[in-house]
N, C-alpha and C positions, 0 to 999 in steps of 0.2 A: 198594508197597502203602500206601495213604493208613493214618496211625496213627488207630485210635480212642481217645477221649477221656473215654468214661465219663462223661458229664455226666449227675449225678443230678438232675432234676427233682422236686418237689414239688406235689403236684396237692393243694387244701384250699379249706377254706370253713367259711363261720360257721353256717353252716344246713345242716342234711340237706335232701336232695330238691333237689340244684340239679345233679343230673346227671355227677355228681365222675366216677363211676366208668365210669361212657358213654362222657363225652368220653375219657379215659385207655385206654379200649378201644379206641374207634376210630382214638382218635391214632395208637398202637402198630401198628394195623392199616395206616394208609395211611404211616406211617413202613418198615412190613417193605417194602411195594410201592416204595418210594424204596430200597431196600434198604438200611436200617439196622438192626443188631440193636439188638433192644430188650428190656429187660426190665420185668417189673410188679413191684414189689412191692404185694401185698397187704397194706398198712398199718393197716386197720380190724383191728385182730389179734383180737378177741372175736366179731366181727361182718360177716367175710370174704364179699367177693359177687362177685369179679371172676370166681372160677372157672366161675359160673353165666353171666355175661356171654358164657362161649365156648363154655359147654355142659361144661367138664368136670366129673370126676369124683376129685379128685389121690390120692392113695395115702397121701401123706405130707403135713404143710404144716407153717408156721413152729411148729408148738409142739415137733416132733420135732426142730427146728433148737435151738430154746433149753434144750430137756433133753438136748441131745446126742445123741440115737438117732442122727440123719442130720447129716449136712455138706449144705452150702446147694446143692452141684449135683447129691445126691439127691431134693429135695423138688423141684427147677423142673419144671413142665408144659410141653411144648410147645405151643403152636396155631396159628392160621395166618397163613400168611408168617411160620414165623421167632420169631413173638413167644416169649419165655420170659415165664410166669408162678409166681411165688413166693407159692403162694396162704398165707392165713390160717386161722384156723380158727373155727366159727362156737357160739355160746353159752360159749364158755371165759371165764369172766369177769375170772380173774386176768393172763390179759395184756392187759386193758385199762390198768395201770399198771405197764409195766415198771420192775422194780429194775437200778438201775448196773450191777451182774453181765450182767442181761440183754440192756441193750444195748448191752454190750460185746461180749459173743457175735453179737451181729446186726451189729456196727460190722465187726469181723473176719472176719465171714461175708461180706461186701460185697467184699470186698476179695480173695476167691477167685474172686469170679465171675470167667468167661475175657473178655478185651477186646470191649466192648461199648462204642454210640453211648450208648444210652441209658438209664438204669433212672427210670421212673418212678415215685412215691410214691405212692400212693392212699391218703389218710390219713381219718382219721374225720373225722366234721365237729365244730367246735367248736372249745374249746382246753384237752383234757385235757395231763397229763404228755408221753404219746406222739405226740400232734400237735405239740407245742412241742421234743420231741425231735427230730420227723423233718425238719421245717424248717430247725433249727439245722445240719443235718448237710448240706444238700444244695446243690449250689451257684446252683438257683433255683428260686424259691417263686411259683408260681400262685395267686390267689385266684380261684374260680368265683362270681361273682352271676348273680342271676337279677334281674328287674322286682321281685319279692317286698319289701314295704318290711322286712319281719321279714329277709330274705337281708341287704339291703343296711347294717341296723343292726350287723347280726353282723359281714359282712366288715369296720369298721371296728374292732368289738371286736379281733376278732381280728388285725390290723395291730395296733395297738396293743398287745396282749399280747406277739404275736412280735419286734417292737421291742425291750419295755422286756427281756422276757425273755432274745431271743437278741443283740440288738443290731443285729437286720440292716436295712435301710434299706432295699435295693431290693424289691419288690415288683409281677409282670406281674399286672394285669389282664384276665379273662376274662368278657364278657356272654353269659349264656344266656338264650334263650329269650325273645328280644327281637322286635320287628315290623321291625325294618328298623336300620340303622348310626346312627341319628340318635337312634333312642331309647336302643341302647347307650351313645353318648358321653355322653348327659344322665344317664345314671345312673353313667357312669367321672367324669362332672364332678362329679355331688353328692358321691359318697367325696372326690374331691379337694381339695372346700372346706373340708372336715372336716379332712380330713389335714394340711394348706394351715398351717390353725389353729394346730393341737395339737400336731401330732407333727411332727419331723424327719426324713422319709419321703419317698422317691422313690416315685409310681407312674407305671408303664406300663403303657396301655392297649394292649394285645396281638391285641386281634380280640373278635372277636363271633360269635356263633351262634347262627341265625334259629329261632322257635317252627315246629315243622316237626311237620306230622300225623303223615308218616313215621317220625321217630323212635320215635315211641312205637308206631307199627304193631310195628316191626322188635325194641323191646324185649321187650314183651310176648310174642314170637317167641322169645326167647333167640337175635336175632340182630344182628352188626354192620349198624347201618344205613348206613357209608358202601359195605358188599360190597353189600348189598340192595338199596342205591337210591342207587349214583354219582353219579344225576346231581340229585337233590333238593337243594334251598337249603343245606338244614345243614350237607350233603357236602361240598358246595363250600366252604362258608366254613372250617371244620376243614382242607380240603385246603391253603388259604390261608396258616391258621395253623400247617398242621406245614411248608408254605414257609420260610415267615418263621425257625421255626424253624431249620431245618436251614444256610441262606440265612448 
C-alpha cells in the first residue's frame, strides 16, 4: 500500500474575493475523485465559509478544538468523495489572533489526524498573525491572484511579509479569473519583476483559471462547480492543476 505523506498545503492571498476558498473546494473534490484523502482546514477561524461551500451544517468546529471540549477527529465533517472538512467558526472574533498556547493545541491537533494525502489551508486573506502562522507551518504556500490591480499589489505584500517573516522563499502561483493563459503569465510576470527586484524569492507559476459564467452559476447554488459542470473551462483547468499536483 502506497504510504501517504500528509502534505499540508496553504491556500492565501492578499485580497479577499479572489476565490481562495472555491478553488480549495473544488481542488479537494477532484483530488477525492483521484482518490486521495484530503482534508480542509477551515483557516479563516472568525470568519469560516468552507462549510457552506458543501452545504453543511457541523455540530462542533475549531473553537471546541482550542477550548478543549472536542479532540480534532470529533469536530471533522464529512463530504463528498471523502473530503474531511475542519470547519471554523463564524463572528468569533477572538480567534482571529491566536495566542502560542493556541496554536500549539492546533499544531498537535494536526498531528492526530489519521494518514492523509492532503490537508489543505484556507487561510484569511491578507497578512494577519494567523495567516503568517499558517504558512510558516505548511510545507507549500499558494498565492491566489486575480486581474484585479488591488489583488496583484497585495499578493506582492504579502510575499514579502511571509519571507521576511517566515523566511520561506518558494512560493506557487495561482491566476484566477483570467481570459485565457496569456493574460495569466503577464500578470505571474509583473509579481516577478517586483520580486526579481526586491526580494530573494522563487515564484512558480502553477496554473491558471479561466473567468468562467459557470463558476459563479454553481456558487451562488451552494454548489461544486467542477461536479456541476465537468466539462466547463474552469473544470478543466483545476483538473490540470490538481495533475500537476498530485503528478
Amino acid at each position: 500500500m502506497e504510504q501517504k505523506k500528509k502534505r499540508t498545503i496553504t491556500i492565501t492571498s492578499g485580497k479577499g474575493g479572489v476565490g481562495k476558498s472555491s478553488i480549495v473546494s473544488n481542488m479537494a473534490y477532484i483530488l477525492g475523485t483521484m482518490n486521495k484523502l484530503t482534508y480542509i482546514l477551515d483557516a479563516d477561524l472568525s470568519l469560516g465559509n468552507i462549510d457552506i461551500m458543501f452545504g453543511m451544517f457541523p455540530k462542533y468546529n475549531i473553537k471546541d478544538l482550542i477550548e478543549g471540549k472536542k479532540r480534532i477527529g470529533e469536530i471533522v465533517v464529512e463530504g463528498p468523495c471523502g473530503i474531511r472538512v475542519i470547519p471554523a467558526t463564524s463572528g468569533v472574533a477572538e480567534l482571529s489572533n491566536l495566542s502560542m498556547e493556541e496554536r500549539n493545541i492546533l499544531f498537535s491537533s494536526f498531528q492526530e489526524l489519521p494518514e492523509h494525502d492532503f490537508l489543505f489551508v484556507d487561510t484569511s486573506a491578507g497578512i494577519s498573525s494567523n495567516v503568517v502562522y499558517f504558512n510558516a507551518i505548511s510545507q507549500d504556500i499558494f498565492i491566489i491572484v486575480t486581474p484585479d490591480p488591488a489583488s496583484i499589489t497585495d499578493s506582492y505584500a504579502v510575499i514579502k511579509v511571509l519571507h521576511k517573516r517566515t523566511g520561506r522563499k518558494d512560493f506557487n502561483i495561482l491566476i484566477n479569473m483570467v481570459k485565457d493563459e496569456q493574460e495569466a503569465l503577464d500578470i505571474y510576470k509583473n509579481i516577478l519583476l517586483v520580486t526579481d527586484r526586491f526580494l530573494d524569492v522563487y515564484l512558480n507559476f502553477f496554473g491558471f483559471i479561466p473567468a468562467d459564467a459557470q463558476v459563479n452559476a454553481a456558487t451562488r447554488k451552494q454548489k461544486l462547480w467542477v461536479e456541476r459542470s465537468p466539462e466547463a473551462p474552469a473544470a478543466k483547468a483545476l483538473q490540470k492543476i490538481c495533475e500537476r499536483l498530485v503528478s
